[in-house]
C-alpha positions in Angstrom: 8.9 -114.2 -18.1 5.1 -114.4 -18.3 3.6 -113.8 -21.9 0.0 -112.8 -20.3 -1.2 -109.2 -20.7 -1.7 -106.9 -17.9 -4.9 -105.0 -17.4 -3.6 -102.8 -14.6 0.5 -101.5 -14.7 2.9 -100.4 -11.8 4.7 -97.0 -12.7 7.7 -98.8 -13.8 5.6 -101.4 -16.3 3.8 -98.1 -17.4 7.1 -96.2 -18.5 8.2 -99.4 -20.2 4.9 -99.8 -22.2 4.7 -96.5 -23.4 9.1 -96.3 -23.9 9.4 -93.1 -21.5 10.7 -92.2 -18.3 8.7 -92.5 -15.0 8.8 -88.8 -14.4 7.2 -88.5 -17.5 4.3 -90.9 -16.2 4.2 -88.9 -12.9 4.4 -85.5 -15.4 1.3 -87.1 -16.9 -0.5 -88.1 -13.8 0.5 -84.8 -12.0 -1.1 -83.0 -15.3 -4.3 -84.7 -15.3 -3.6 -86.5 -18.7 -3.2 -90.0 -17.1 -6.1 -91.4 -14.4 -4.0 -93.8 -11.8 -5.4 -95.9 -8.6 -3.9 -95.8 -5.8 -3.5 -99.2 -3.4 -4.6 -99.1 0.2 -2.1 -98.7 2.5 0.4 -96.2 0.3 1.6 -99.4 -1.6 2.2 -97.8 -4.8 -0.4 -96.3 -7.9 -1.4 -98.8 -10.7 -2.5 -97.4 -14.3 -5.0 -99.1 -16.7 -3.1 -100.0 -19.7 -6.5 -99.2 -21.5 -5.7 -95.6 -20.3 -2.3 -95.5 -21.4 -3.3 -96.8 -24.8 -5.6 -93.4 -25.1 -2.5 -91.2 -25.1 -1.0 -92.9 -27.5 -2.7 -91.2 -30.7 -2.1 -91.9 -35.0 0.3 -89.8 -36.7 -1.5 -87.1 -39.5 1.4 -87.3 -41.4 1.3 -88.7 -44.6 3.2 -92.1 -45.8 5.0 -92.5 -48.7 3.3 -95.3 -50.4 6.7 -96.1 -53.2 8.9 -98.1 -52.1 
């Protein structure tokens, strides 16, 4: 298995990444939420993992800071 990092994600890779289904991907897409490129010749939609790290967003909650 390759260690490198991967600019641009299948649908698949993109679920995995973000630890949901691939109809919530296509939920997101479908939405507007989530920009995707689509290959030439109908072979399949890649994601910028840039763009799925923008819909990933800090928690307001507050930590407990004792231990």
């Amino acid at each position: 298995m390759s260690t490198e990092v991967k600019e641009w994600l299948t649908i698949n890779e993109s679920a995995e990444y973000l630890r949901v289904t691939r109809q919530t991907i296509y939920n997101y897409i479908n939405e507007g939420v989530l920009p995707y490129f689509e290959l030439k010749g109908g072979r399949g939609k890649r994601i910028k993992r840039a763009d799925l790290d923008q819909l990933l967003t800090p928690s307001q909650q507050k930590v407990d800071e004792e231990i």
